[in-house]
Z-matrix of the N, CA and C atoms (Angstrom, degrees):
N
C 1 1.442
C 2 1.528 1 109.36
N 3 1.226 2 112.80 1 131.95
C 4 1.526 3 120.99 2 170.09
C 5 1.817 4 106.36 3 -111.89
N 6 1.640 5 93.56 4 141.25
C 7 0.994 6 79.93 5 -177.68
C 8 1.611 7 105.01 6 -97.06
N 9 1.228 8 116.22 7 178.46
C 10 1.664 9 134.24 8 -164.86
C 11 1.031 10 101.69 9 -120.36
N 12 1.436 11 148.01 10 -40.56
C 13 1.449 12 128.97 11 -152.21
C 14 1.554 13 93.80 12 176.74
N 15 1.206 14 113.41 13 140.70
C 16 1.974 15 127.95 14 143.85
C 17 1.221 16 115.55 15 -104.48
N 18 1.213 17 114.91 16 162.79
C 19 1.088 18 133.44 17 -178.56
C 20 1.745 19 132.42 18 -146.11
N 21 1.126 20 132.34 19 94.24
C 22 1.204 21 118.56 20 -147.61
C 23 1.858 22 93.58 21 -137.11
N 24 1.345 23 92.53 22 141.70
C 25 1.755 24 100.54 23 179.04
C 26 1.352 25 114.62 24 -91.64
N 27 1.283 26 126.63 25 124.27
C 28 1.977 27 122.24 26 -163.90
C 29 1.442 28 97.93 27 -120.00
N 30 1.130 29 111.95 28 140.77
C 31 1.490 30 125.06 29 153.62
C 32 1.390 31 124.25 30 -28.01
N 33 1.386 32 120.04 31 -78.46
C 34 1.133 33 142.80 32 171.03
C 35 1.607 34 128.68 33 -102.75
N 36 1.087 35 113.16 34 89.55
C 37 1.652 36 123.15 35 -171.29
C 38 1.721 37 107.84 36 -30.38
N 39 1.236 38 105.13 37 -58.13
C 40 1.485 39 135.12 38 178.55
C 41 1.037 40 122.60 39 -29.85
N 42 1.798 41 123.60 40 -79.24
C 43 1.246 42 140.87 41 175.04
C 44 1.596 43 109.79 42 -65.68
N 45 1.579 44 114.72 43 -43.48
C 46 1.150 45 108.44 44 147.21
C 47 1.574 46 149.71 45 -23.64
N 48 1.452 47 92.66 46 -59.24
C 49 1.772 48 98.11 47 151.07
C 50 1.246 49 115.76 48 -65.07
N 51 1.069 50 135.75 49 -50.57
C 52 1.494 51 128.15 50 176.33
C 53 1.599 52 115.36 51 -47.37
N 54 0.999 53 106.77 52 -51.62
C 55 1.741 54 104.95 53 165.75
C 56 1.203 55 120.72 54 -86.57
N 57 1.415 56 159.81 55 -3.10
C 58 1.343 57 154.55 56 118.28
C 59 1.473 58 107.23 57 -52.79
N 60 1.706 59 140.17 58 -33.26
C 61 1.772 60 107.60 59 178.30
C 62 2.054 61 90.94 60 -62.51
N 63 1.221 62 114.65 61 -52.26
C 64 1.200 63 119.04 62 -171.35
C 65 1.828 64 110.89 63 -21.28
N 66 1.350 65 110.63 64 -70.17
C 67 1.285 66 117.31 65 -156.42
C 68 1.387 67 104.79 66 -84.07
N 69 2.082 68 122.42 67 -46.50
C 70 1.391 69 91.90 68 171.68
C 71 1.283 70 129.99 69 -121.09
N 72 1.162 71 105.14 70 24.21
C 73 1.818 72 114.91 71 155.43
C 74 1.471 73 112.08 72 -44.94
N 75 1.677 74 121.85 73 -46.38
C 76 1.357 75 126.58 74 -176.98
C 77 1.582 76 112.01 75 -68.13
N 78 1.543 77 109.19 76 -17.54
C 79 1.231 78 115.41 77 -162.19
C 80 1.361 79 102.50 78 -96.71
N 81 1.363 80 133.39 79 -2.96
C 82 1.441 81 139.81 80 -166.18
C 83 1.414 82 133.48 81 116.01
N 84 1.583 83 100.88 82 -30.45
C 85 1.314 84 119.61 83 -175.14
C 86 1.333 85 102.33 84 -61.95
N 87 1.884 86 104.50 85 172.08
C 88 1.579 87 127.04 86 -154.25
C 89 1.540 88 84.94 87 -153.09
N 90 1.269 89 117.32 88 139.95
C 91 1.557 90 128.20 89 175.61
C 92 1.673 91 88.46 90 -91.85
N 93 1.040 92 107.20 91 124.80
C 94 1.911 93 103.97 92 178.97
C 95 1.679 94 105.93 93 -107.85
N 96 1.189 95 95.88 94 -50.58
C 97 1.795 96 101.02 95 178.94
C 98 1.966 97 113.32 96 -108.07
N 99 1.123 98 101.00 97 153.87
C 100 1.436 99 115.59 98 -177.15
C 101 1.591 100 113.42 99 -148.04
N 102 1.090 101 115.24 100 125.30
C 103 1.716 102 113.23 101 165.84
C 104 1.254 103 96.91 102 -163.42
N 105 1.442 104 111.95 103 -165.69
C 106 1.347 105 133.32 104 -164.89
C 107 1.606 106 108.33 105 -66.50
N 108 1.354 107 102.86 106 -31.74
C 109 1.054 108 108.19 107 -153.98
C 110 1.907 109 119.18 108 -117.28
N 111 1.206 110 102.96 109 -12.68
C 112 1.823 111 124.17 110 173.22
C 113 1.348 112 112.13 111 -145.33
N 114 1.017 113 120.15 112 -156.03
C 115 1.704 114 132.14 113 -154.00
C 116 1.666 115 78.10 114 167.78
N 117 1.319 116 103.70 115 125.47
C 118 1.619 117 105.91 116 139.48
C 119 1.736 118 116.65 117 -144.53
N 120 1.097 119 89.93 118 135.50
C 121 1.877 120 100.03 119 158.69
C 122 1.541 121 146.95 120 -108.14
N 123 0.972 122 112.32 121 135.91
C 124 1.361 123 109.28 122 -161.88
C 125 1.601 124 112.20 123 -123.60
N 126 1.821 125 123.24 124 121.82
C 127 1.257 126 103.71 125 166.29
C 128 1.396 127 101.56 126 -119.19
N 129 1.600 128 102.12 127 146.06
C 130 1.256 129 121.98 128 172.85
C 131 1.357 130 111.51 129 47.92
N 132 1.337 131 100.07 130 49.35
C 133 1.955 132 121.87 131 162.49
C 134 2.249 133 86.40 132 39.61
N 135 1.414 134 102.64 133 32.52
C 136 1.857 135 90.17 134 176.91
C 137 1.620 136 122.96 135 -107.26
N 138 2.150 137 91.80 136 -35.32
C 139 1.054 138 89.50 137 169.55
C 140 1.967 139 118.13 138 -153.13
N 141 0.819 140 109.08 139 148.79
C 142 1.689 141 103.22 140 -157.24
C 143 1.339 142 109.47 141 -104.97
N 144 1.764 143 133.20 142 108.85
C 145 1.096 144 138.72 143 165.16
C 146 1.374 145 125.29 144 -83.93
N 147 1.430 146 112.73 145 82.15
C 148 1.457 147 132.86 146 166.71
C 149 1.588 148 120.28 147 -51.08
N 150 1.077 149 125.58 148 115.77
C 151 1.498 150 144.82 149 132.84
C 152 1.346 151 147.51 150 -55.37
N 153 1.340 152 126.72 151 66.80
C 154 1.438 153 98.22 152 -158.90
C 155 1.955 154 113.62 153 -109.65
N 156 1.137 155 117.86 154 139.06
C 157 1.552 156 100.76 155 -170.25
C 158 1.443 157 110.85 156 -76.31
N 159 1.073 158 89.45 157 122.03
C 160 1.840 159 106.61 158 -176.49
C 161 1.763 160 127.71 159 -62.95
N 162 0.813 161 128.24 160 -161.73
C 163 1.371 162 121.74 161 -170.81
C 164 1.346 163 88.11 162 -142.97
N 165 1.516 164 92.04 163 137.46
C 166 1.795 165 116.54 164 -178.04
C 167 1.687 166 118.02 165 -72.77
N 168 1.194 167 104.68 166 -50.12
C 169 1.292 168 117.19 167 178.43
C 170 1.702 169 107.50 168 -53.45
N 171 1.655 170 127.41 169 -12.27
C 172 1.170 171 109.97 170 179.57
C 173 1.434 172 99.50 171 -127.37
N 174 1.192 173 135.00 172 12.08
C 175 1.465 174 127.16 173 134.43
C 176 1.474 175 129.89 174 -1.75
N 177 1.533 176 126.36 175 136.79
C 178 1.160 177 115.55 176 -162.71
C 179 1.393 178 111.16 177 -156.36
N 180 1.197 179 134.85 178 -144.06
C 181 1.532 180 127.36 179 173.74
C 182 1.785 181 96.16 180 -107.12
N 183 1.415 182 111.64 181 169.47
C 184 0.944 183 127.43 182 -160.99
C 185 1.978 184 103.81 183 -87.04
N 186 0.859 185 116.33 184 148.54
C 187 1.868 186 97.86 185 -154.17
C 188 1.966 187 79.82 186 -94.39
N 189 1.396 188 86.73 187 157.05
C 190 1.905 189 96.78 188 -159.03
C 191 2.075 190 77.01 189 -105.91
N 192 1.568 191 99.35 190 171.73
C 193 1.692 192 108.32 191 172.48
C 194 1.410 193 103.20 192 -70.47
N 195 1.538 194 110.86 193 147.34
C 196 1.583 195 125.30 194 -178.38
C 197 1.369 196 113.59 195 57.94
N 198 1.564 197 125.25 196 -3.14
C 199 1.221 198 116.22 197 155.90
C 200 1.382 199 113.82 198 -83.02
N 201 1.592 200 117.39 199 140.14
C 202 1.867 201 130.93 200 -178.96
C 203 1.656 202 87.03 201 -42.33
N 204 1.234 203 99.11 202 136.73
C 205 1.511 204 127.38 203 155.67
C 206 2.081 205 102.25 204 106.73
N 207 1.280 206 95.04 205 171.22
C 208 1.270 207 103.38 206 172.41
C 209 1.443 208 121.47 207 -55.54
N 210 1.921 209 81.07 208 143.83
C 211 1.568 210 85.40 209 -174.02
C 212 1.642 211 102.89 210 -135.72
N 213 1.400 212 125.79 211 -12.21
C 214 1.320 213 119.46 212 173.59
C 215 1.795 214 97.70 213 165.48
N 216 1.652 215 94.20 214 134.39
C 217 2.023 216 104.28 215 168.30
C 218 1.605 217 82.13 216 -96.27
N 219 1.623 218 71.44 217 167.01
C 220 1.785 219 101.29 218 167.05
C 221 1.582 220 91.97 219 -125.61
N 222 1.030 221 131.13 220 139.79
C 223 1.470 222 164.81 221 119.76
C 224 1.741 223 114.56 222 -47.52
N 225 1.437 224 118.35 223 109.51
C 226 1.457 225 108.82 224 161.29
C 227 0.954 226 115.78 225 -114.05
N 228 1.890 227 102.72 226 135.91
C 229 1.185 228 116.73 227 171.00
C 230 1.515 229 137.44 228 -84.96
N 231 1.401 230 125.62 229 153.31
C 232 1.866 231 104.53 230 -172.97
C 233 1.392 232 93.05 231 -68.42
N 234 1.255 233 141.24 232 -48.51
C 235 1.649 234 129.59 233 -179.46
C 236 1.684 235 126.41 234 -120.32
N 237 1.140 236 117.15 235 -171.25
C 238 1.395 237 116.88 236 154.28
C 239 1.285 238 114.74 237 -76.36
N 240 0.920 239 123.08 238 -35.92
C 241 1.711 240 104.30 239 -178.18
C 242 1.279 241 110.13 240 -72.07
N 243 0.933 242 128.71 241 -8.36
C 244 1.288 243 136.78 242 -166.13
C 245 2.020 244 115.50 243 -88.68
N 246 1.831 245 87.60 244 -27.30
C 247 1.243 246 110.85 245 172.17
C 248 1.173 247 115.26 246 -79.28
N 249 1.536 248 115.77 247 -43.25
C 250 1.642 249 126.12 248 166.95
C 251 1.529 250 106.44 249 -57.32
N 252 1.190 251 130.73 250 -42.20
C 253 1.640 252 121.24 251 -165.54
C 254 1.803 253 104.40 252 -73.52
N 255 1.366 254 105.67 253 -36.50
C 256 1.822 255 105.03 254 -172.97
C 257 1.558 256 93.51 255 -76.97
N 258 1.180 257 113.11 256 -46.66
C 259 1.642 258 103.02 257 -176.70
C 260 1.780 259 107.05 258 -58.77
N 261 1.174 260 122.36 259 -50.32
C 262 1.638 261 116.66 260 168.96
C 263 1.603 262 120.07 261 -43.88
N 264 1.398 263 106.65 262 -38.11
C 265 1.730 264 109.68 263 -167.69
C 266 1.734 265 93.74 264 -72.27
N 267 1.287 266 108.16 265 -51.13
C 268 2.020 267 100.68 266 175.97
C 269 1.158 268 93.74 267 -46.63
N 270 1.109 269 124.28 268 -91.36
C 271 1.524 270 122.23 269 -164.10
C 272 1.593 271 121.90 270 -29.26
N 273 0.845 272 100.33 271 -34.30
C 274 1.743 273 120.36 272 178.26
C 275 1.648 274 94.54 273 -65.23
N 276 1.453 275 128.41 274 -52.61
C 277 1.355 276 118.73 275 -117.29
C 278 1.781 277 75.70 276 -137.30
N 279 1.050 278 137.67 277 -26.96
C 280 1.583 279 128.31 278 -174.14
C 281 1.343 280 110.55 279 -129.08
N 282 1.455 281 119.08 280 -7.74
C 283 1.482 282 113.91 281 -177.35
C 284 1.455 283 116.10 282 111.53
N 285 1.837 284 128.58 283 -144.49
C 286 1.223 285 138.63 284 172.14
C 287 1.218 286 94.40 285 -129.67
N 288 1.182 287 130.65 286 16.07
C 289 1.485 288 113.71 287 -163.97
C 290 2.205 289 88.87 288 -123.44
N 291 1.148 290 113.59 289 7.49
C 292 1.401 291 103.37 290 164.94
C 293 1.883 292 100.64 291 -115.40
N 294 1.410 293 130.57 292 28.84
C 295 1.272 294 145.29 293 -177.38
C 296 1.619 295 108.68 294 -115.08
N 297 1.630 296 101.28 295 121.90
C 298 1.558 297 106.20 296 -166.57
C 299 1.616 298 73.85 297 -102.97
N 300 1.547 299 122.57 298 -85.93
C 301 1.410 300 124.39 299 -172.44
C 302 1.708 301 118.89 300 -115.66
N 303 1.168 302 114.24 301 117.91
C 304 1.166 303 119.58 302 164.56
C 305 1.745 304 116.31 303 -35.43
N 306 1.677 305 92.77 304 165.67
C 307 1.579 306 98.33 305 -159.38
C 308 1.954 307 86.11 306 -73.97
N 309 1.318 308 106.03 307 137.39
C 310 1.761 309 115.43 308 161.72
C 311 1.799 310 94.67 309 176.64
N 312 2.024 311 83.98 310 161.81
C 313 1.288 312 113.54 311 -176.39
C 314 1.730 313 111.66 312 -46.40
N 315 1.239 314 120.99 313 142.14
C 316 1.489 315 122.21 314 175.87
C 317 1.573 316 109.19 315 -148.98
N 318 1.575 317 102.70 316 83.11
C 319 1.685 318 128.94 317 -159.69
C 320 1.652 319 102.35 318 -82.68
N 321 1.595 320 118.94 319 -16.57
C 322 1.192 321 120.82 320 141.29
C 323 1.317 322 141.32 321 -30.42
N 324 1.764 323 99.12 322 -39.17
C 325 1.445 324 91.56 323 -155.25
C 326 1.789 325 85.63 324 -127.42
N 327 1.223 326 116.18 325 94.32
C 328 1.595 327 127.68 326 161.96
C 329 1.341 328 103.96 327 87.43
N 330 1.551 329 105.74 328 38.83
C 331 1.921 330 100.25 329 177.97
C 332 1.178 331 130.19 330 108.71
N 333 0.961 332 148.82 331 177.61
C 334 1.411 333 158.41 332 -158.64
C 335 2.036 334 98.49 333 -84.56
N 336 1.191 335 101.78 334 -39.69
C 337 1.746 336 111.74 335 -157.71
C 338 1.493 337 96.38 336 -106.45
N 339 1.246 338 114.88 337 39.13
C 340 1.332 339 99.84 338 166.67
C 341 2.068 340 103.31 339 -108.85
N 342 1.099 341 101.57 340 127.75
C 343 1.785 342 110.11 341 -179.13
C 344 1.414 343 130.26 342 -101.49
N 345 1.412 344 137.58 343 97.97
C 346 1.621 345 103.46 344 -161.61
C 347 1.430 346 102.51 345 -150.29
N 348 1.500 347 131.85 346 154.31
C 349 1.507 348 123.04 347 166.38
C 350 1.514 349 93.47 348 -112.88
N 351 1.726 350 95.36 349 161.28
C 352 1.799 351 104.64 350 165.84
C 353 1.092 352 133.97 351 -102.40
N 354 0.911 353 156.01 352 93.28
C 355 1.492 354 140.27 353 -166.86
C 356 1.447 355 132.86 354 -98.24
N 357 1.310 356 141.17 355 158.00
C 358 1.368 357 140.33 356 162.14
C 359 1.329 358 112.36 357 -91.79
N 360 1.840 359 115.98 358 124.79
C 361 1.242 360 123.15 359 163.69
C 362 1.540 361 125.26 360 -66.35
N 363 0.799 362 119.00 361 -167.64
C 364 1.794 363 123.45 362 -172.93
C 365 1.586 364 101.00 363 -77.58
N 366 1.006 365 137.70 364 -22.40
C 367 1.369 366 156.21 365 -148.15
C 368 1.759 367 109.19 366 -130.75
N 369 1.712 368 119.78 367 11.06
C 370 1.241 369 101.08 368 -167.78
C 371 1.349 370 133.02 369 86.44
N 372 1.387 371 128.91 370 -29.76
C 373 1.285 372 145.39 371 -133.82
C 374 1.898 373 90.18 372 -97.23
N 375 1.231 374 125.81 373 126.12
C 376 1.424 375 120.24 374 -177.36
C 377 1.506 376 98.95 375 -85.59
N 378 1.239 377 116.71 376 138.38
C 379 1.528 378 112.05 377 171.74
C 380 1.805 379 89.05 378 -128.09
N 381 1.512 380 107.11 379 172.07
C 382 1.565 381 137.45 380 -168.63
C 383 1.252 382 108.89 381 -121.27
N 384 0.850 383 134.60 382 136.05
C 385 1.813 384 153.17 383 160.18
C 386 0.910 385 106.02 384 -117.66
N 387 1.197 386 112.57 385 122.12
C 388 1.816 387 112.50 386 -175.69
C 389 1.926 388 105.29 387 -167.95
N 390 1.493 389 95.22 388 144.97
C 391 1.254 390 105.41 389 -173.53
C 392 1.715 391 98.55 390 -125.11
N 393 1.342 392 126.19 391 150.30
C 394 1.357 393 123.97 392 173.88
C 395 1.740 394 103.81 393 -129.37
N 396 1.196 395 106.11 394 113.43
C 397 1.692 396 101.74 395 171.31
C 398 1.526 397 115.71 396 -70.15
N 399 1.426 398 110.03 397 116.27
C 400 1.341 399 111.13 398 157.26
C 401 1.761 400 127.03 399 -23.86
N 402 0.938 401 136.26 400 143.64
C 403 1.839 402 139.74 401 -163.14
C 404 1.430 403 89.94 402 -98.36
């Protein structure tokens, strides 16, 4: 399965962009569309990361693990450093206070070579940085 497209509803369109050029500009992506009302990006016409600004009035709690609904993407990166530089630009650009876990090894999860930081979007939304070394 490939995927085609995300889609995710944000608080703030705005700051949002500020933290999505951050994370996948490095990753390849291209902001293609912009309005009042979405943001989308697209790399290599393969796969399309939609934005859309959400509506306040249906705001909700933040969805917990194994509860229905989202709970976190992973993002891959071509390296670790690459994981260190997007994790620096949040930090740079939103603080420590949108930082769940700093970039380190997590031999838990698919081996010794798996690499990744976590972050919080403008909206709450946990996203993944993560690199996996080939064996």
């Amino acid at each position: 399965m490939i995927l085609h497209h995300l889609a995710l509803s944000v608080v703030c369109l705005e700051k949002s962009q500020k933290f999505y050029d951050a994370v996948l500009m490095p990753l390849g992506y291209e902001l293609v569309e912009q309005n009042e009302a979405i943001l989308v990006y697209d790399k290599d016409n393969e796969c399309e990361f939609l934005l859309y600004k959400s509506d306040p009035k249906l705001s909700g709690d933040a969805h917990q693990l194994y509860q229905p609904g989202f709970h976190h993407i992973a993002l891959k990166a071509s390296n670790a450093e690459q994981v260190d530089a997007i994790y620096k630009s949040i930090v740079r650009l939103f603080g420590k206070n949108h930082i769940i876990n700093a970039p380190k090894n997590y031999p838990e999860y698919h081996g010794s070579r798996y690499y990744a930081a976590f972050v919080l979007d403008p909206s709450n939304l946990k996203i993944e940085i993560m690199y996996q070394e080939k064996s």
